[in-house]
C-alpha positions, 0 to 999 in steps of 0.5 A: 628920936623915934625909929618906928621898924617893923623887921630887924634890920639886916645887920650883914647889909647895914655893914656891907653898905657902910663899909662901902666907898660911893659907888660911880654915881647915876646923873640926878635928873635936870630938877627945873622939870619941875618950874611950872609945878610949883609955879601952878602951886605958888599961884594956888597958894596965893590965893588960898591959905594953909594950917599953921603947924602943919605936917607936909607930905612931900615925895614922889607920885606915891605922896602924890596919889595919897589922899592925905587930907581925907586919911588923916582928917585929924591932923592939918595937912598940906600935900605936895607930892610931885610925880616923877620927882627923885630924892635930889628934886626934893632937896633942890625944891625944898624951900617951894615944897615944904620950907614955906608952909614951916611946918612943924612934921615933914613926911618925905617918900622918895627912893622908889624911882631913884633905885628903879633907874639905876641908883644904888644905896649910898647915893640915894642916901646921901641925896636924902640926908641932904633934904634932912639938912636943908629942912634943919638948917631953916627949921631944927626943930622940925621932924622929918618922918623918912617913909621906907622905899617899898617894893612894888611888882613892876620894879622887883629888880631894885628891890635889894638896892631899896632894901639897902638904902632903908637899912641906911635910913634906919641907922641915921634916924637911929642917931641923929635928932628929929629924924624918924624912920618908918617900914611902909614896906613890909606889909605889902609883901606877902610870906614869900617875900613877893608884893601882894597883887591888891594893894598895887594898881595894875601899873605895878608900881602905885598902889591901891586905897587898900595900900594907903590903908595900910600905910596910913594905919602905920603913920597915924601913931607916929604923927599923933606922938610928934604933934 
């Protein structure tokens, strides 16, 4: 498998959490939210057709806000990030948001509003090792392309508990098949350790086309290596 990691990772972290039992766990948002989403995509689809063998971008608003078919115009993709979502909407959608395109690359981004609202590493991780396993109980030989939670300046507070659930996300791409993890984080922090203010909107959370530059200059090798 490929394991694509920018920084060594924090050994002293990685056997913190790993020794740790689940914490009290956060309770997952109510994920029917999303029925007319995927209703008004189900709809769109219907009428529209899709590329075989495609690489679906799947994840919170920052997939969303990503204009992946104008980035990657060499690669057929489908996008269907939803605003909001939590890494446990992933896997309950995941046959409506990436199953029936069967794709042959799933790029997933979650974690960022998992960890602001109160989750802590093994729970997060745990909801996407789920997502892994459904998408390869349908698919095994799909690959499934873990984009690291990065840090963003309105939510600095979660950053030790992102920090954490990468360093697991790391280890389990490391070990397991068709599981591939990649550091979106690193460049956009500066040599203080602090989110560099022009790759972030003025929400403090999404992030700028400069941003999306740079994450797309780190994902074009990995997807050109899986197709």
């Amino acid at each position: 498998m490929l394991s694509f990691v920018r920084t060594p990772a924090a050994v002293a972290v990685m056997m913190l959490v790993g020794a740790a039992t689940l914490t009290a766990q956060v309770a997952d948002p109510d994920p029917t939210r999303f029925v007319d989403f995927f209703e008004d995509q189900a709809t769109y689809d219907a009428e529209n057709s899709f590329p075989e063998n495609a690489i679906v971008f799947v994840g919170s608003s920052s997939i969303n806000y990503w204009r992946t078919a104008q980035y990657f115009p060499q690669f057929p993709v489908i996008n269907r990030g939803f605003g909001g979502s939590h890494a446990s909407d992933a896997t309950y959608w995941v046959k409506e948001a990436v199953l029936k395109y069967d794709p042959s690359v799933v790029v997933y981004y979650e974690g960022d509003n998992d960890t602001s609202g109160g989750k802590k590493a093994d729970q997060v991780f745990e909801d996407m090792r789920e997502f892994a396993e459904a998408v390869h109980a349908e698919a095994p030989g799909t690959h499934v392309v873990f984009l690291s939670i990065k840090p963003s300046p309105a939510r600095m507070g979660a950053w030790p508990e992102a920090v954490a659930t990468n360093v697991l996300l790391e280890s389990y791409a490391a070990h397991n098949y068709n599981i591939h993890y990649v550091d979106v984080g690193s460049d956009l922090l500066d040599r203080n350790g602090q989110p560099i203010p022009e790759l972030f909107l003025s929400d403090g959370i999404h992030m700028t086309p400069p941003g999306y530059a740079l994450w797309t200059g780190l994902l074009t090798p990995v997807l050109a290596g899986l197709r």
